[in-house]
Structure formats: structure tokens, C-alpha cells
C-alpha angles and dihedrals in degrees: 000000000000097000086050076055104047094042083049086053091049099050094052095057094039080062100039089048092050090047092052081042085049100049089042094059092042092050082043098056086039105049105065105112090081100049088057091056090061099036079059097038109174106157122171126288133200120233131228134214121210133192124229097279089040100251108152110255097176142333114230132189139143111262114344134008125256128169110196116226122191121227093263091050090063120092121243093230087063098048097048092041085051097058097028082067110029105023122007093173100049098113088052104047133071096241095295127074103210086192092048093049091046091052087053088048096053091047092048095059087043096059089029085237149066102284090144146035108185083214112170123220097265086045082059091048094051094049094047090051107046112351132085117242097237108114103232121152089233091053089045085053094050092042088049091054098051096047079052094051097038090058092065105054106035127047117246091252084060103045087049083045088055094045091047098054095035105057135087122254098174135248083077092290118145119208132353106283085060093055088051109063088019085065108021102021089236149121120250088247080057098059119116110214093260088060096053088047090057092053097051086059098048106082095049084085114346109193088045095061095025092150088211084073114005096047106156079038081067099040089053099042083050087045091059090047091061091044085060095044082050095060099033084058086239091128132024120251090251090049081048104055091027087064102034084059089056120103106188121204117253117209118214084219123193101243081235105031087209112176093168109036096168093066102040088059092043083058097040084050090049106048104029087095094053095040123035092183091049094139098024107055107059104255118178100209117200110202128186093244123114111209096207088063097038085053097053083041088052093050094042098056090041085056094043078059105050083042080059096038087050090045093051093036085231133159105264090206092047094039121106093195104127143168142211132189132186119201118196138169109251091230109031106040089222118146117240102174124006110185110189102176141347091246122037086179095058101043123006093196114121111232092183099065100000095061135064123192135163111280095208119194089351079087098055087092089065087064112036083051092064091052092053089052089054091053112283129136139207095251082044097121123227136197108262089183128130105262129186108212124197128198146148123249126180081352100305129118106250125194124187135170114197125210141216115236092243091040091242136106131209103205098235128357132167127283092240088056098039072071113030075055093037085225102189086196106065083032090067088035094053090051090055101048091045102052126262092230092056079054108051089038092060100043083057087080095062091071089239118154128214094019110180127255102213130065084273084097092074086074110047100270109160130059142265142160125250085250092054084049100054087051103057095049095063079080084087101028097055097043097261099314115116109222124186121238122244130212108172116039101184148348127218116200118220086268094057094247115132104240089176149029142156127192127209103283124191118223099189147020100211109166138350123274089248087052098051098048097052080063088051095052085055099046091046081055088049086060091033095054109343144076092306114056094118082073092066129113122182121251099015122099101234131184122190154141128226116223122198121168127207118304093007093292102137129027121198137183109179112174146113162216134242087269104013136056120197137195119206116187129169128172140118129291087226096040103246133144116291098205133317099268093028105153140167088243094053098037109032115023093058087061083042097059091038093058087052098042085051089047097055094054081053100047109019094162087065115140103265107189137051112245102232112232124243099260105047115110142182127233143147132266113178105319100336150089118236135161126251149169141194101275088044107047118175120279109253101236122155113290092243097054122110102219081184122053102146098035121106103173118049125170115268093173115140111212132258097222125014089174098133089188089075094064126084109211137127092227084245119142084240130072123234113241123136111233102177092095084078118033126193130209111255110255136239125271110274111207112202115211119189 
């Protein structure tokens, strides 16, 4: 009776047991998708950007932040406390422990529950991949079968290199290489024993010894790592009281660590479109800027703020003054330093390329430039008289007057001090005589849009943002010659290959060299003795021009330097009234000198002094000395004449070339350009009433 028991017995497990073995090779041969996630893992990645030393500006990335470090990135220490104290074995099994799993099933029947898995590192893997946490027998089979399979088809330093990028370290940091340098600021290379210790017990539960807030629960739970390493021989007992004394500093780190976020979302607006995966894929992302001067342009503007909020007696928190400044390299167009605002934290809107406000009287060179490239010269003189001027626009009778800033008038005055003065007089005059349409033709170039079609222009009416700005004057700082600006000069993609690249790219030859530098001899004069002397610093050739709109609204400084050009801009985000007597002198040319000043003590060995052109030449008028070319050749005046009764300053310069040869000119009054690429309406007929 009992043998018929005990075969029946038998008979029952064998088939049982060929059942379980029956179901496992089918489960086997049907559970295969997951493991080829993992075989081709390809998580994401944040990226980084960088500036042009590469220094780190910010990390960006979707959802959470990851940092991927290869096998050989990661330190031994970590490796080895990583297996001493979740899977000791793990170099020795196929992806399963039998003993491990046989120690979890006694204690389960023991506590009549789930308590234990026995899960090795590449079963962890597998469940923080792919599996649910809840502790079901169906969900242990499925995890068993893909370590199996995974084993087989990636080598164990993969497999560790997987588990180390995939899992949690808190504070929203993925894999290891993130929790390094989120926590201790430091590379994985980097890492003391202790550290690594502490990252090891981390994961384990990573809100509980979050080191951010559970500091001495991480130092204990590192501690009994060493301790661990200690028994298994895997560190010396030096190595192991020497880093049980340590107490690392932990670091409370920004996800993104972004110390210029302007510009980062300038870049992330400029390159989505181009790249989905922007902030998934692991870019590293090489901008133009250079940290050290954005740095010296972000203090400055915050300090031209707090010079307005001190003036108007205004809350600071409560006050919507604000600045912008654009920094750019005079040859290059790339951009160094790009402000967009002095609190990132307030207002996110970015006021050097977002905005666009009038540029006032910053926008005369544009036109006296033209003039000089019709045949004027710096000694030409021009009317400086009250005109009333009449003319018809979207089919109404318009009359304007236009107005000098100190209400006077001086008859007729040089060209070159019409602008040092910023006389809007002889400006509008000088638009008139010449002819509306020259000037429009030629301000097409520029690449401006809406330009108006009435003598307004003169003025600066029309608007434009700090980064157009900044482009257009590179007109005179690059010797005629419009650059854009740049702003990313590469991007690397996670392999190291360059998947993108731009170079410096011109977008308009607007004057000759020789011209050029006959309106940076004036705007030098305009820092030297004109509106414009709280721009200067000692010992730095700078050329500029001061900007100030209607009822104190914008204030403008746009100049430059022999290798940088700089756009200072203040104003208010609702368009208000800075202060009475808020003008782009008093405003704006004093941020202007500081971040030049500031510029010099970081850079001493900058280039000082402008290079004068072939083709620029000294004479007399009068008696004075003024500039010329050949394309601007001084007025003919009588010889007694002063053409320059209020200057003080007038350039003395020999040239650095009179070889005429070099120069190609027809020896006409009028420059050769050829306007007809960009077309203007005719405008309407300008009656002039005295």
C-alpha cells in the first residue's frame, strides 16, 4: 500500500516537474524583445554646452539627467563594493545564483511571504529595466529567463556597465557618472574610496540615504561597505580605517548647473529643429561664448540697473528697468558674452535677441556712412537749421519739425561734428539733401526690415534688437565688411564625431576699409569729446555711438574696440520712461566703459589701438587737420576759414599706407555699390517749409 503511495507520489511530481520544466522552455523560447533592448542599449543621454574654452555652461535633457559612463570609466572600488554586497557571485553564475535563490525560499516560507528575492545583479537589471516591483512568482520566472538569456549574449562588464548607468541615485540623478559629479562635483576618475562607497549605497533606497538629507544614514550605510570590502580581502585594513575616517563633501548641485541660461536657451531655440533629440542624445554642444567675459558683461548690466534703481529711489524687487548687452568678436562675428536680462529667475525673456526696441541716434552712422560713401567728408559741412518738413503718408498730409536735444541750432557745422554732437538737425538735413532713396538703398544691405520711408529714419526710427545691433556695426568694426553673429560653433555628437559645424560667414559688403575707418575716426571723437565720454576707458582705442528714444524710453550705447564690438541697451519691459534725463550717455555708456575696463584687467595683452587702413590720408581744411580718401576728398573752403570752431580733438594720425595704387576707385565723388539686389519703393514727395 505504501509503495503504490509513494509511486503514485512519484508519478504526480515527475509530472508536475515536467509540467514547471514544460512551461519554462516554452517561456524560454517566448520571452526574447526585452533582452534586445538591453543587447542595443541606447538610453538617453543629457547633453552638455559648452562654451569656447570648454568650460560646462549647462547640462540639458528631457525628464531626468543621466551622464553615460563606459566600463573602463567606472572606478574599481565601485565595482568590487557593488558585488561584495549584492552579488558576490556574479562573476561565477549564468545570470541566476541557485543558492541565493534557496536562502530567499527558506526565508519566504518562513515568513509565509515574499520577504526575499535572491535576485542577482543582471536579474536587477533585468526588473529595473523592463519588470514591474511587485514580488509575484510569474514576474520572478520572467525575470530568471532573461538573466539567462542576457548572459548569453552580453559580457559581465556589460551587463555591470548597463546596471550602473540605469539605476536611480536620487535627486533625480541616473547612473553613476551623474551622482558623481551631482553630489561631489567630480569626475569618476576623481572619486576617494569612501565616495565610491557611498555610491554604491545609495541605490539601495535612494530617497532614504539621499546624502543631501540623510547625510550620517550614508556614512553608515558606506561605512558598512568598507566593512564588507575589509572581510572579503578586497582592501587592505589601512585602506579600510583610513576611509571609514573620511567625511566627503557633498555638494547640494543644480540638474543642469546652468551659470548662463540665456544663452543656453538661445542655443536650445536655435538647434531643436535641427536636432529632435537635442536634450536626449548626449550632445556635447561647443558654443562661441567665453564664460570669463560673459561673466564681466553679466555683472556690468546688473550694476548699470542698480545705478538707475538708486537714481529713481525704486523698489528693486517691484522695478521693470532692465538691460541687455551683446558682446561679439569684430571678425569673426562670434559671440563672446549675450546678456539677455539682469534676472533670469524673474523673467526668462530674452531682451538681447527677443526684443526689439528703436535704436535712436545709435543708427546716425548708417547714414553718415552713406554720405561718406557719396562723397562726403568729415570736414563736408552740413545745415544744422530748424526745418519743417511736409509730406504725405497712407495718403495724409503729414507735418513734422524735428528738434535738436539742447533746442539750438548752429547754421552749418561739419559732418564729423553733426555726429561727435548727435545733432538731429543737420541728421535730417543731411537725409534730405542727399536723397531718401540713396539712403534706403544702401540700409537694404543691412539686412533691416521695415525701414521707414520718410526722413524719420534719420533718427532711428525703426526697431531693432541689441543682437541686430551688434550685427550691423560690425560694418565699422570689421572694416566694412557685415559679419553674422554666431553663436554655436559645433556639435559632437556622444561618439566624438563632429556632426556639425559652422564657420564665421559675412552677409554684406557695405563700405570700403578706408571708408570705415574714416566713421570710426568720428565715433572715437564721439567717446574722446561727445555725447558719449562716460564710455571711455584709459589707455583703449574706442569707437561708439550713444542712443536715446523719445521721452527717455531706450538707452543705447553701440561701439567698439580694435578686436570687440559691444551693444549696451537699457530700457523698461512696459515701455515707460526711465528717468527724465535718461540718456544713452548717462545710462548706457558708463556699462559700456566698465565692461571694458573689466575686460582689460582679464585680458591685458588685448589689442589697444585701431590699425588704420591703406587709403586713408591727412590734409588741411582751414586750419585743421581732417581724414580723407579717395572717395571722400576734403571739401575746398577758403584757406582762412576755421571748419572747426568748437572741436578740440581732431584727428593727427599719419597713415599707415598712402599707396594710392592699392585703392580701387574711379576717383568719382560717389561710391560704387551696386544697389539694384535690394530695391526700394519710390517715396513720397517731401515738401520742405521754412
Amino acid at each position: 500500500m505504501i509503495n503504490k503511495i509513494f509511486k503514485s507520489i512519484l508519478i504526480v511530481s515527475l509530472l508536475v516537474a515536467a509540467l514547471l520544466a514544460g512551461m519554462f522552455i516554452y517561456a524560454y523560447n517566448s520571452v526574447d524583445t526585452d533582452v534586445e533592448k538591453l543587447v542595443k542599449y541606447t538610453p538617453d543621454t543629457s547633453s552638455e554646452i559648452l562654451d569656447r574654452n570648454g568650460k560646462r555652461i549647462a547640462y540639458i535633457f528631457k525628464k531626468r539627467h543621466r551622464l553615460y559612463a563606459t566600463y573602463n570609466e567606472i572606478p574599481v572600488y565601485i565595482v568590487e563594493g557593488l558585488i561584495a554586497m549584492e552579488d558576490t557571485k556574479f562573476f561565477e553564475h549564468n545570470g541566476i545564483n541557485p543558492d541565493a535563490i534557496a536562502r530567499a525560499v527558506l526565508k519566504d516560507i518562513k515568513a509565509r511571504k515574499f520577504v526575499e528575492g535572491g535576485s542577482t545583479i543582471t536579474q536587477q537589471l533585468i526588473k529595473n529595466m523592463f519588470l514591474s516591483r511587485k514580488k509575484k512568482l510569474s514576474r520572478k520566472l520572467k525575470e530568471m529567463i532573461l538573466a539567462l538569456k542576457l548572459e548569453k549574449k552580453l559580457s559581465k562588464e556589460q551587463i555591470l556597465e548597463r546596471y550602473l548607468n540605469e539605476i536611480a541615485y536620487g535627486n533625480n540623478y541616473l547612473g553613476v557618472k551623474t551622482a558623481a559629479e551631482g553630489y561631489f562635483r567630480k569626475d569618476l576618475s576623481q572619486l576617494t574610496l569612501k565616495e565610491s562607497a557611498m555610491l554604491v549605497g545609495i541605490p539601495n533606497a535612494p530617497s532614504y540615504y539621499n546624502p543631501l538629507r540623510h547625510y550620517e544614514r550614508t556614512i553608515k550605510r558606506a561605512n558598512l561597505i568598507l566593512r564588507r570590502l575589509r572581510n572579503l580581502g578586497w582592501i587592505t585594513k589601512t585602506e579600510y580605517e583610513e576611509a571609514k575616517k573620511e567625511r566627503p563633501k557633498v555638494y547640494k548641485t543644480s540638474l543642469t548647473q546652468n551659470v548662463a541660461p540665456y544663452i543656453v536657451d538661445e542655443v536650445v531655440r536655435r538647434l531643436s529643429k535641427k536636432f529632435p533629440d537635442l536634450k536626449t542624445a548626449g550632445y556635447k554642444i561647443y558654443t562661441t561664448i567665453d564664460l570669463d567675459k560673459q561673466k564681466i558683461a553679466r555683472e556690468a548690466v546688473r550694476k548699470g540697473r542698480k545705478a538707475v534703481i538708486d537714481k529713481t529711489h525704486e523698489d528693486s524687487n517691484k522695478s521693470d528697468m532692465n538691460g541687455a548687452m551683446v558682446v561679439v568678436q569684430n571678425n569673426t562675428g562670434d559671440i563672446l558674452a549675450l546678456v539677455g536680462g539682469v534676472d533670469y529667475k524673474k523673467s526668462s525673456f530674452n531682451r538681447a535677441t527677443m526684443t526689439k526696441r528703436q535704436p535712436g541716434s545709435s543708427f546716425k552712422p548708417f547714414v553718415y556712412q552713406t554720405a561718406l560713401d557719396y562723397g562726403y567728408n568729415p570736414a563736408t559741412k552740413l545745415t544744422d537749421l530748424a526745418r519743417t518738413f511736409k509730406y504725405t503718408k497712407n495718403g495724409k498730409t503729414v507735418t513734422w519739425t524735428p528738434q535738436n536735444y539742447e533746442r539750438n541750432f548752429e547754421g552749418f557745422i561739419p559732418l564729423r561734428e553733426a555726429l561727435v554732437e548727435s545733432r538731429n538737425l543737420a541728421t535730417v538735413n543731411l537725409v534730405y539733401d542727399l536723397g531718401l532713396q540713396k539712403i534706403r538703398s544702401r540700409l537694404a544691405l543691412l539686412g533691416v526690415k521695415n525701414i521707414p520711408n520718410n526722413l524719420s529714419i534719420s533718427l532711428g526710427n525703426l526697431a531693432l534688437s541689441p543682437l541686430k545691433m551688434a550685427q550691423i556695426y560690425t560694418v565699422f568694426s570689421n572694416k566694412g565688411h557685415m559679419i553674422e553673429p554666431r553663436l554655436v560653433s559645433k556639435v559632437v555628437s556622444k561618439y566624438n564625431s563632429v556632426i556639425y559645424e559652422t564657420k564665421p560667414k559675412e552677409i554684406a559688403n557695405f563700405t570700403k576699409p578706408e571708408q570705415a575707418y574714416l566713421m570710426t575716426s568720428i565715433l572715437e571723437d564721439v567717446i574722446k569729446r561727445g555725447t558719449g565720454k562716460k564710455a571711455k576707458v584709459e589707455g583703449l582705442e574706442l569707437a561708439g555711438k550713444t542712443g536715446t528714444t523719445n521721452n527717455y524710453i531706450d538707452a543705447w550705447f553701440c561701439g567698439y574696440s580694435p578686436t570687440i564690438t559691444t551693444i549696451v541697451w537699457y530700457g523698461r519691459d512696459k515701455y515707460k520712461t526711465i528717468y527724465k534725463g535718461a540718456t544713452g550717455g548717462r545710462v548706457a555708456a558708463p556699462v559700456f566703459s566698465d565692461f571694458y575696463r573689466n575686460l582689460l584687467k582679464l585680458n591685458p595683452k588685448l589689442k589697444r589701438k585701431f590699425t588704420v587702413p591703406a587709403g586713408v590720408f591727412v590734409g588741411k581744411v582751414g586750419n585743421r587737420t581732417e581724414l580723407y580718401t579717395k572717395i571722400s576728398p576734403l571739401p575746398k573752403t577758403d584757406p582762412n576759414e576755421d571748419m572747426y570752431e568748437n572741436a578740440s580733438n581732431i584727428p593727427t594720425r599719419n597713415k599707415s599706407d598712402n599707396n594710392s595704387s592699392q585703392i580701387n576707385s574711379n576717383n568719382s565723388n560717389e561710391i560704387n555699390y551696386d544697389d539694384t539686389s535690394d530695391k526700394v519703393k519710390d517715396s513720397e514727395d517731401v515738401e520742405v517749409l521754412y
